[in-house]
N, C-alpha and C positions, 0 to 999 in steps of 0.2 A: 504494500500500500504506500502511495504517494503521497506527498502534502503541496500543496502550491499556495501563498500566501500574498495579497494583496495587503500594501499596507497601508493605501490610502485611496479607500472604496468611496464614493461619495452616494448617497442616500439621503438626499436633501429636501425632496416631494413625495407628497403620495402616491405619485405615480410610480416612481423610481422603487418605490420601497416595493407595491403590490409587483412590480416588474419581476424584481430581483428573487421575490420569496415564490413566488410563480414558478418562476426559471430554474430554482435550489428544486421545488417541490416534484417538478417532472423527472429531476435526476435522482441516480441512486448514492451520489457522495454524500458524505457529510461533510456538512457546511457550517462552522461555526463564527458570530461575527462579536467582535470584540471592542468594547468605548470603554477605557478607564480599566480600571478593575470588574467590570462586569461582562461576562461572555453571555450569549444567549443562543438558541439551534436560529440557523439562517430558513428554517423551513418554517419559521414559526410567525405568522403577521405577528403577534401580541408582544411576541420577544422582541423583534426589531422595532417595533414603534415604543417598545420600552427605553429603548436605546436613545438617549439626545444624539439624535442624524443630522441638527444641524450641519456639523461638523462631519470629517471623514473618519471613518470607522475602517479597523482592520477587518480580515477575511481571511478565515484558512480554508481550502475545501481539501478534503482527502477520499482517495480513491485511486484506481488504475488510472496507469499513464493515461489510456485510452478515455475513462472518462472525466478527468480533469480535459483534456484536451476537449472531448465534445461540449463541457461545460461552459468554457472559456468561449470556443467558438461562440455558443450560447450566446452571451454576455453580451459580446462582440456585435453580434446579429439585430439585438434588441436595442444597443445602445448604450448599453452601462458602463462597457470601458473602452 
């Protein structure tokens, strides 16, 4: 298992948030997103809007090479990075 880690995710609208937990939700990695001392699952809306998004938030996702890669694509696709 892989780790790939962003360390400066921006998540700063409703939109971007329902985007990104949509896009964790379809895949099989784990996605965890971190502000401060608090991590939350990136699959979860209530964890990430727990999150002050003003600002950018880290992101690890782990999984096969392959789906980090399909994830990131993802991302890429939708707009988020």
């Amino acid at each position: 298992m892989k780790t790939k880690i962003y360390e400066s995710f921006i998540l700063n609208t409703v939109d971007r948030v329902n985007t990104f937990v949509s896009v964790n939700s379809a895949s099989s990695c784990f996605v965890d997103v971190f502000r401060d001392r608090y991590q939350v699952d990136g699959k979860s809306i209530m964890g990430v809007f727990s999150l002050e998004v003003s600002r950018p938030v880290k992101v690890a996702i782990r999984g096969t090479e392959e789906e980090i890669a399909a994830l990131d694509s993802k991302y890429k696709e939708v707009g988020l990075i």
